[in-house]
C-alpha positions in Angstrom: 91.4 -1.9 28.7 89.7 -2.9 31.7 86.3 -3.1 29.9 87.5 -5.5 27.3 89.4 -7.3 30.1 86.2 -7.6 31.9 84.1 -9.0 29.0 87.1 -11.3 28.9 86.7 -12.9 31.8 83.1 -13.5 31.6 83.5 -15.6 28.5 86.3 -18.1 30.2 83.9 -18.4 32.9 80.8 -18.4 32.0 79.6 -15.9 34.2 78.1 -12.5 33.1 80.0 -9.5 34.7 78.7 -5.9 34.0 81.8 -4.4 33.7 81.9 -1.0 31.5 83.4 2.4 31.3 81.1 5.3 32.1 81.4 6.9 28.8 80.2 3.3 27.2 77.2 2.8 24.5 74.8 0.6 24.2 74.0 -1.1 20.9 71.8 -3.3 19.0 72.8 -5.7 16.8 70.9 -7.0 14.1 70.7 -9.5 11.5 70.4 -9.0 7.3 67.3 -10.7 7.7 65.9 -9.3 10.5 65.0 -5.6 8.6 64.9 -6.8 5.1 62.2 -7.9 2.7 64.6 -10.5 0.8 66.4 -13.5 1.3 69.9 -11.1 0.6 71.8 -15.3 0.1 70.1 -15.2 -3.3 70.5 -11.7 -4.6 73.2 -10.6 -6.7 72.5 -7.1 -7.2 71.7 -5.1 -3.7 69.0 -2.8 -4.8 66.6 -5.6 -4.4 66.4 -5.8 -1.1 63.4 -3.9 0.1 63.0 -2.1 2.4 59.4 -1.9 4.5 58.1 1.1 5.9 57.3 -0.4 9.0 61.4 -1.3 9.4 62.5 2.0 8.4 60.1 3.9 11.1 61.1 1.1 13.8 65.2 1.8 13.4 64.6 5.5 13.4 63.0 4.5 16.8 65.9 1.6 18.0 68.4 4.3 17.3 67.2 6.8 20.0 68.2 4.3 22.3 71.0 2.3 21.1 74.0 2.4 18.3 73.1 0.3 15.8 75.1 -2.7 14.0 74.9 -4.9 11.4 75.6 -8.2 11.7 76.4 -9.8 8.2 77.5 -14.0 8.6 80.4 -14.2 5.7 78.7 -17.5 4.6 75.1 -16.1 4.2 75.5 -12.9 2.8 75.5 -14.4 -0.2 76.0 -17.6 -1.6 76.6 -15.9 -5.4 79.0 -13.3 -4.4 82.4 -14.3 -3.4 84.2 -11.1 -4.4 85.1 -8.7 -0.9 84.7 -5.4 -3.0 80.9 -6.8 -4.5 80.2 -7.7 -0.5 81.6 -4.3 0.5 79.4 -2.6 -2.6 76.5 -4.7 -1.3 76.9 -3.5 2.2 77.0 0.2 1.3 74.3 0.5 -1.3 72.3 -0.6 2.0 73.6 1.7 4.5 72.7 4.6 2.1 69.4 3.7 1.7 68.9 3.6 5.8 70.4 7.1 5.8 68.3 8.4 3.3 65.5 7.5 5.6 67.3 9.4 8.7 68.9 6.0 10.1 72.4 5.9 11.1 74.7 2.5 11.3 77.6 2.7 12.7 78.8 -0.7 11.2 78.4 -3.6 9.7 80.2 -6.5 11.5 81.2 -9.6 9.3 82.2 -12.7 11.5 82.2 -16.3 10.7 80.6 -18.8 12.9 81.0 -18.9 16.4 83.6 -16.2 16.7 83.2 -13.9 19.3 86.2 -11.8 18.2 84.4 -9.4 16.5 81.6 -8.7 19.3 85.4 -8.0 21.6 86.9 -5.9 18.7 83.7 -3.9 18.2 83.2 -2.9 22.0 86.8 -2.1 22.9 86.8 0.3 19.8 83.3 2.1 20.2 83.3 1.9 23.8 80.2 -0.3 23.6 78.7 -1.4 27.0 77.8 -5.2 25.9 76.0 -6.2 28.8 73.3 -3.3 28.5 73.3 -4.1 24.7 70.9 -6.5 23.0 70.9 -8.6 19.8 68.2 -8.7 17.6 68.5 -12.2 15.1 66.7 -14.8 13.0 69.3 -16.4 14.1 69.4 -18.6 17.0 73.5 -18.8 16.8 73.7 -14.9 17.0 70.9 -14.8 19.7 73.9 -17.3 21.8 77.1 -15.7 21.3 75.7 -12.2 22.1 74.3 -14.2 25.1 77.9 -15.0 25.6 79.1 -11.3 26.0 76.2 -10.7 28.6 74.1 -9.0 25.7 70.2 -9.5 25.6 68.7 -11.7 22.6 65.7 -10.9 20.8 64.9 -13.9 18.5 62.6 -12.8 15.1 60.4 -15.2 13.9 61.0 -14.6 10.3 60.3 -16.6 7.2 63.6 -17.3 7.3 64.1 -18.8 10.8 64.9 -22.4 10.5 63.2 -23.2 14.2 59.9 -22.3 15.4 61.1 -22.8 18.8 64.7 -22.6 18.9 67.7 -23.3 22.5 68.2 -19.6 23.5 69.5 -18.3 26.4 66.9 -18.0 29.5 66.4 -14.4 29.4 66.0 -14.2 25.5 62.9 -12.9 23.6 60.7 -14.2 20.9 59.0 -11.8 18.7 57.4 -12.1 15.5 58.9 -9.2 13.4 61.6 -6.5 13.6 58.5 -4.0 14.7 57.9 -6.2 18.1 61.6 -6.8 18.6 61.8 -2.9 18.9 58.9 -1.8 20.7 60.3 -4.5 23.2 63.9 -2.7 23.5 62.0 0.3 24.1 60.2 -1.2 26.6 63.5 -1.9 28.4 65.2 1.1 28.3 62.0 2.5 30.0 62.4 0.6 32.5 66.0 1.5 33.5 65.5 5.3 32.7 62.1 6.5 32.9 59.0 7.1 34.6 56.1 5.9 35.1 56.8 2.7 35.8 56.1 -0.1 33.7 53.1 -1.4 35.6 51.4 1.7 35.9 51.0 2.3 32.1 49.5 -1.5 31.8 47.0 -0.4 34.2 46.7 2.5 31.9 46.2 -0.1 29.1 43.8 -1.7 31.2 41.6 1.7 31.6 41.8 2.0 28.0 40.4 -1.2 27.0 37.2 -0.8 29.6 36.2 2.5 28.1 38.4 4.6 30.7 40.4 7.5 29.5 44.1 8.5 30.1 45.9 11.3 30.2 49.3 10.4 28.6 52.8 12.5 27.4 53.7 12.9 24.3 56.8 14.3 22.9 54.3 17.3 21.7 52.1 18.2 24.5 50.1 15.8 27.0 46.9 13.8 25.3 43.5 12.6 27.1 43.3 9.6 25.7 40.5 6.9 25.0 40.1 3.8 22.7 40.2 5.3 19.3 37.1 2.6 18.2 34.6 3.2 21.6 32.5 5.8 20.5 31.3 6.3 24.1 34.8 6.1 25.5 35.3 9.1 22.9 32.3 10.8 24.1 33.6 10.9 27.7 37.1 13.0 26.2 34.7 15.5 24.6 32.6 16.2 28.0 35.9 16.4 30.4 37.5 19.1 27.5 33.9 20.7 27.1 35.2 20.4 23.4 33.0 21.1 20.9 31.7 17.7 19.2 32.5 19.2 15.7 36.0 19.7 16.3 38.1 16.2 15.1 40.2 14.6 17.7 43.6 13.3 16.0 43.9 9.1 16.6 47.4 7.7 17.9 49.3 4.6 16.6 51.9 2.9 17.6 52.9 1.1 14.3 52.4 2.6 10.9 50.8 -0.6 9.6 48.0 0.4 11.8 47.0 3.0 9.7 46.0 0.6 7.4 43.4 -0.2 8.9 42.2 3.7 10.2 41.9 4.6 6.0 40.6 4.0 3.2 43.4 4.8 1.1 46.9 5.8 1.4 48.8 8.2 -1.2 52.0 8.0 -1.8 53.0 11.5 -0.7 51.5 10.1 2.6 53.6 7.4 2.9 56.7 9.1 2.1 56.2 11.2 5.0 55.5 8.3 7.0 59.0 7.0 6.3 60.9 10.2 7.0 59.1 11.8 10.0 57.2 9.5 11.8 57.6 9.2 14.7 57.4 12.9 15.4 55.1 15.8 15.8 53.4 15.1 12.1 49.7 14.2 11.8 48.2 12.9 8.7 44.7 14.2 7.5 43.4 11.0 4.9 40.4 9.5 3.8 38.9 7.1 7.0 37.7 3.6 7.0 34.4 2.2 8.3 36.4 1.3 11.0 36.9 4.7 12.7 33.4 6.0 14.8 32.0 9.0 13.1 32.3 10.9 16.3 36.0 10.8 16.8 36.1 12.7 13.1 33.2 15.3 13.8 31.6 13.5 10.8 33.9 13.9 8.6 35.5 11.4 5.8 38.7 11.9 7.0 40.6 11.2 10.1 43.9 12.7 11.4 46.6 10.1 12.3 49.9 10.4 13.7 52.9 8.3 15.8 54.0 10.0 18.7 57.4 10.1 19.6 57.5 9.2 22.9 58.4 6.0 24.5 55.4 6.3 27.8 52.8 7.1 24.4 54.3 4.5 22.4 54.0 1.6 25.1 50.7 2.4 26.0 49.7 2.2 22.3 51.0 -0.8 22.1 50.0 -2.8 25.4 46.3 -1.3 25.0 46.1 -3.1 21.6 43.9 -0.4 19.9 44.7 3.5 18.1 44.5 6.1 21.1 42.1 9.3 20.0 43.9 12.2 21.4 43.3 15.7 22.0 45.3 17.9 24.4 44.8 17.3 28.0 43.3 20.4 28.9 40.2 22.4 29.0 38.9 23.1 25.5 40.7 26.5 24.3 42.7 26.6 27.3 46.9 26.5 27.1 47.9 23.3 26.2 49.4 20.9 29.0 53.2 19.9 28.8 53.6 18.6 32.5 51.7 16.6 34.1 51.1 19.2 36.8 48.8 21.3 34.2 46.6 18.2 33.3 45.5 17.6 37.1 45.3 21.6 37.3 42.9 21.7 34.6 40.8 18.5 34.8 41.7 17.3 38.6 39.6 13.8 39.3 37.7 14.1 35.7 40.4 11.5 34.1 40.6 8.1 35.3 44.4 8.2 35.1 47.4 10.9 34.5 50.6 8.8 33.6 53.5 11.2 34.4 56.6 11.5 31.6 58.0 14.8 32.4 58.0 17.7 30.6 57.0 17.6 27.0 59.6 17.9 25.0 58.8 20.0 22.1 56.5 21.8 23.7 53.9 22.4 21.0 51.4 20.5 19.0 51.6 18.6 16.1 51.9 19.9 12.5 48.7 18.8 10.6 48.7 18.3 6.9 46.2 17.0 4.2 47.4 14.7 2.0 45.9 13.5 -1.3 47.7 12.4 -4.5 47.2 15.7 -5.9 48.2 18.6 -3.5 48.8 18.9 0.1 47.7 21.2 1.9 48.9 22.7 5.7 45.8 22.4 8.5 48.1 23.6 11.7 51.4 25.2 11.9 53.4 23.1 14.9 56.3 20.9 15.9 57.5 20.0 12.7 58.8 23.3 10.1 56.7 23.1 7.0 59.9 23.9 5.3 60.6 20.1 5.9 57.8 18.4 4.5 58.1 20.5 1.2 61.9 19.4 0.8 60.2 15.8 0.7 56.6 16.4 -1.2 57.5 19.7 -2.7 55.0 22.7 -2.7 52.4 22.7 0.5 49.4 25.2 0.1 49.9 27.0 3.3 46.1 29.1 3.2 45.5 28.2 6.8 42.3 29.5 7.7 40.4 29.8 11.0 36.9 27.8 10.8 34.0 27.8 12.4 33.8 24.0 11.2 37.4 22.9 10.7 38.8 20.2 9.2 41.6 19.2 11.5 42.0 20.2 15.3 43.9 23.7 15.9 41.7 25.7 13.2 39.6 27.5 15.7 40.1 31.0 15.5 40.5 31.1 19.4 42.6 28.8 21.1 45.8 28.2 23.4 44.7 31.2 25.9 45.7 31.7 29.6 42.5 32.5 31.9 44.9 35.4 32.0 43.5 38.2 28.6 46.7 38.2 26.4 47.7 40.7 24.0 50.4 41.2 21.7 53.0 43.8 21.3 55.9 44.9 18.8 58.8 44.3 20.6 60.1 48.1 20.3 57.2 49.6 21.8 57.2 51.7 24.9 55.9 49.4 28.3 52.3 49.2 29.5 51.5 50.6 33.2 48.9 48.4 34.3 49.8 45.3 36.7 50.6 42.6 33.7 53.3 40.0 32.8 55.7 40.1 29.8 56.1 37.0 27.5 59.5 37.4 26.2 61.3 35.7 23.0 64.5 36.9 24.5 65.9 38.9 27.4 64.2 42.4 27.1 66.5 45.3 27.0 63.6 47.0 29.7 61.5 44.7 31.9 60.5 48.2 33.6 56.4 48.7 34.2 55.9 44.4 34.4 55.5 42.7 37.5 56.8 39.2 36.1 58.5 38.2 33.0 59.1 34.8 31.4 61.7 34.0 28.6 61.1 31.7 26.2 65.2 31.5 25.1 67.4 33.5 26.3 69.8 32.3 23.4 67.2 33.3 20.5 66.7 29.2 20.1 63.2 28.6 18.5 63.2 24.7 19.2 63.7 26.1 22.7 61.2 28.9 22.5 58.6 26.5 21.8 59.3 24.2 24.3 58.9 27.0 27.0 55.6 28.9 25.7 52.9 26.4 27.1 55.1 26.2 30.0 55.5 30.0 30.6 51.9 30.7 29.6 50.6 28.3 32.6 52.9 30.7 35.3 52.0 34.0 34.3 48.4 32.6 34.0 49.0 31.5 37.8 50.0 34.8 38.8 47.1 36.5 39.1 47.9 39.4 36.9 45.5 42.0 35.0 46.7 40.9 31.3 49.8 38.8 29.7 51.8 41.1 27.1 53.3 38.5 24.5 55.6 39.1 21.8 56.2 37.5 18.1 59.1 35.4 17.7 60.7 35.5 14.0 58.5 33.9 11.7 60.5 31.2 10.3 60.4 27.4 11.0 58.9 26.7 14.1 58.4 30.3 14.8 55.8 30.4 12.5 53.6 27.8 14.8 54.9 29.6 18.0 53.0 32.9 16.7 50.2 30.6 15.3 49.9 29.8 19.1 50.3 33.3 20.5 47.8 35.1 17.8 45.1 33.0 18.8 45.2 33.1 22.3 45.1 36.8 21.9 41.9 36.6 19.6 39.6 37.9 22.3 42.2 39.4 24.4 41.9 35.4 26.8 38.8 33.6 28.5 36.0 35.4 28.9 36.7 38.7 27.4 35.5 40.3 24.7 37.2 41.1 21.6 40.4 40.7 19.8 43.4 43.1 21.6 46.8 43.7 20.1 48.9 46.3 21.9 49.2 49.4 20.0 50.9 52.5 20.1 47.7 54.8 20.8 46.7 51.7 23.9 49.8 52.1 25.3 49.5 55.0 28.5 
């Protein structure tokens, strides 16, 4: 009781006490109108409201930082329905339709106006920590009383705002939709809990907008970034990789409405994947517009388009004010970075900047699919299962082929290699004399005849698995050892793009050798 007794005593006084329990939550509350299409006062029957794409994506995004409530005014719900059980049906229908779409409210809070009793109620039963919490509102009364519990106001300028400049609280916000509102919460929870700091990515901003180029963490792997529309800035990525200019660089958003401005056209398969799986590690092969250079598509008509999920790749999106293109930060056909450490290994002084996130958290890159109104088609195995997009668009032609001239980054027939020469082995096979390294799935009944071995999970986890590889390639690669001896992970879900990894960096046996090596029986002394 001694949170609630806290929050208490800051309303009698006026004064704003940060008094929580250290198992509390934080939460944002939001208004009806804040993340609908509709007026809800003048609907009778719920499955009118609409709701936008862009709304979905940004409370799959609000959610990875705070619980999320509703906040539903008894008077403007609805002027037409009286009825509790048609208000409860009402409230429902909508919170199925959020989960459908992966987002998860915890409640929906009817209160009448000016009470703060159900703010009190609501944080002494979930344990909510009100003064890290914010509110975002259309509604300058919701914006005050969350003020009043030491909660932070973000004021929406919607359509349905009755002031253009409305009497908030000092430290309150003003945004113009539901979109800003969250990129802003993000914003402050990256403040409190992460690194960089928040000045040093606007000076990665900055670099971005004069032609500079960043190197930046994803949840994926890290990105050398430049502004998407600066064909010369793009150039500069392509010399520091020594990429090949025919091989398409994928271009970073942070707001799916952007990408209607990147294409020409966009099916509805795409945009149902959109609204289930961005952001995340999905990029979206689709017609371009005039907009995008030729050189950051290798020529091509399409471009490759994806929301990172990452809140260091999704601020600097946003405060650069243009689409990041993004290939790994790393030396073309090298092992991808997922540290900061392997960027400034592999490039040193080339990039103007190297904003440090941490480790990666996925490890590997991005899944690329093709998507038309007829068929879709797979371009790279990575961080999301293809099993999952096919339980949303059905069948995806999986003939992934290595090309001299491909379509979509990751279709090189070499790629991902350690310095190191890697080959595979069957996990059963006897060990190799010579001075090498074992990549491991799991802990190897015999690590007898290597030197060093890594373990990818010692559990048999595959989302763990491929967060290690990139990370255990780069220390055997450090090691100074004769060859790398990897082995196959199970070749289901994100297996599959783990072995996608390892078969190609063993397609000439690593850098500079000659030949594709896989361990055999007869090579084995």
């Amino acid at each position: 009781m001694a949170y609630l007794r806290g929050i208490m005593h800051c309303i009698g006084t006026g004064v704003v006490m940060s008094v929580m329990s250290y198992d509390a939550y934080k939460a944002a509350f939001l208004s009806w109108n804040s993340i609908v299409t509709e007026d809800p006062r003048r609907l009778r029957d719920p499955s009118k409201i609409v709701l936008a794409p862009d709304v979905i994506v940004a409370l799959r995004v609000l959610q990875k930082y705070y619980k999320l409530f509703i906040l539903a005014h008894q008077p403007s719900i609805t002027v037409e329905v009286s009825d509790s059980a048609q208000i409860a049906h009402f409230h429902e229908d909508v919170l199925q339709r959020l989960a459908h779409y992966g987002v998860q409210v915890e409640q929906v809070i009817s209160y009448v106006k000016n009470s703060l009793h159900p703010f009190i109620e609501v944080a002494e039963e979930r344990r909510l920590d009100l003064p890290g919490s914010l509110c975002i509102s259309d509604r300058s009364q919701d914006i005050k009383l969350a003020g009043q519990v030491g909660a932070r106001g973000i004021y929406v300028m919607s359509r349905n705002s009755t002031q253009t400049c409305p009497d908030l609280p000092p430290d309150s916000l003003i945004v113009v939709d539901i979109w800003d509102a969250v990129l802003h919460a993000m914003e402050m929870h990256l403040i409190q809990h992460r690194q960089p700091a928040l000045s040093d990515i606007e000076r990665a901003a900055e670099i971005l907008r004069e032609g500079g180029i960043v190197a930046f963490p994803t949840e994926t792997v890290y990105g050398l970034g430049a502004n998407a529309l600066d064909p010369m800035a793009v150039a500069r990525v392509f010399e520091i990789k020594r990429r090949p200019r025919f091989d398409p660089l994928i271009v970073h958003v942070a707001d799916p409405r952007q990408v209607n401005t990147l294409v020409s056209q966009l099916p509805g398969q795409a945009q149902k994947l959109i609204n289930l799986f961005w952001p995340g590690p999905l990029t979206i092969v689709l017609p371009k517009s005039d907009r995008v250079p030729d050189i950051v598509t290798a020529g091509l008509s399409t471009v490759a388009i994806r929301m990172p999920d990452h809140p260091v790749a999704l601020t600097l999106i946003r405060r650069s004010g243009v689409p990041i293109a993004a290939p790994s930060a790393n030396l073309f056909g090298h092992v991808s970075p997922t540290m900061a450490e392997h960027v400034y290994h592999q490039l040193g002084d080339a990039v103007d900047l190297v904003l440090n996130g941490g480790r990666c958290p996925i490890g590997i890159e991005s899944t690329v699919i093709s998507v038309s109104d007829d068929e879709a088609v797979l371009l790279r195995l990575g961080g999301l299962p293809v099993e999952e997009l096919e339980r949303v668009i059905g069948p995806v032609q999986r003939h992934i082929r290595t090309q001299a001239s491909p379509k979509s980054p990751g279709q090189l027939p070499h790629h991902y290699a350690p310095r190191t020469p890697l080959v595979l082995r069957d996990r059963n096979a006897p060990e190799l004399t010579r001075r090498c390294g074992l990549l491991s799935f799991t802990e190897p009944t015999s690590a007898e005849g290597f030197v060093a071995v890594e373990v990818l999970s010692k559990s048999g986890d595959l989302r763990e698995a491929a967060a290690n590889l990139f990370v255990a390639l780069h220390r055997l690669d450090s090691m100074q050892l004769e060859l790398i001896v990897a082995e196959l992970v199970p070749e289901v879900g994100l297996g599959q793009a783990i072995n996608d990894r390892l078969r190609r960096a063993a397609h000439k046996g690593g850098i500079g050798s000659t030949g594709s090596r896989e361990v055999s029986d007869e090579s084995r002394a």
